[in-house]
N, C-alpha and C positions, 0 to 999 in steps of 0.2 A: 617585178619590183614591188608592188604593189598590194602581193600577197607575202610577200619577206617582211614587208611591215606591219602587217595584220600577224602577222605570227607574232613576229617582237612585241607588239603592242599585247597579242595576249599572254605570251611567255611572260613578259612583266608583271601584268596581275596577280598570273599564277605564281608567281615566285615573291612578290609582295607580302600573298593570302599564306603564301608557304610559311615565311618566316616575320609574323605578324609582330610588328613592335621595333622590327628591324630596316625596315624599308625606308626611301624619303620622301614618303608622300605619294596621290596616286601619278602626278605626270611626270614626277621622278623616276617611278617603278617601271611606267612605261617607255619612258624613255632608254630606260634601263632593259630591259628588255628585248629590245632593238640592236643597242651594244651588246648583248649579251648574247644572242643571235649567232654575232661571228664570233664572238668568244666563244663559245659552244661548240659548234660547228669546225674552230681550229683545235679543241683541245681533245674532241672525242677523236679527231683525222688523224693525232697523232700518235693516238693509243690503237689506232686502225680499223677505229670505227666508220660507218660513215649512213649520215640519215636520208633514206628510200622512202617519201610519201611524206603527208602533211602529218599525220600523227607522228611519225619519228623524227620532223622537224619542228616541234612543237616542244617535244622533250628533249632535242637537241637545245633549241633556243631556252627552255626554263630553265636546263642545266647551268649553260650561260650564266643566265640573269642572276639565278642562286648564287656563284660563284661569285659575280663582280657584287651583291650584297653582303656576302662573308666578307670579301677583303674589303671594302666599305666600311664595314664594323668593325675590322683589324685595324684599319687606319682613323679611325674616328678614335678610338683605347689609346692609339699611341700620342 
């Protein structure tokens, strides 16, 4: 458990630094992150991927976090 949030917490940075300008701040991002985590994780399961190792969970979880800050930005426009 304990390492699923170290992940999240770093997926969020990195998904922050990704999309610079777009984020809500850094304990937004991390928080984010973390959410982003199983967002990640269920959306690559359903295309039949699935993440083996800290590095493929890593890019699982930033995948995540990228996503729920796209739609963050979609719904902040609207």
């Amino acid at each position: 458990m304990i390492g699923f949030l170290l992940i999240g917490l770093i997926a969020g940075w990195l998904a922050g630094r990704m999309m610079r300008g777009q984020g809500f701040g850094l304990l937004g991002n991390l928080v984010l992150g973390m959410v982003g985590a199983f967002v990640g994780g269920f959306a690559l399961r359903m295309i039949g991927f699935h993440a083996a190792g800290l590095i493929a969970e890593l890019i699982t979880a930033t995948i995540g976090a990228v996503m729920l800050l796209v739609l963050g930005r979609v719904l902040k426009q609207a």
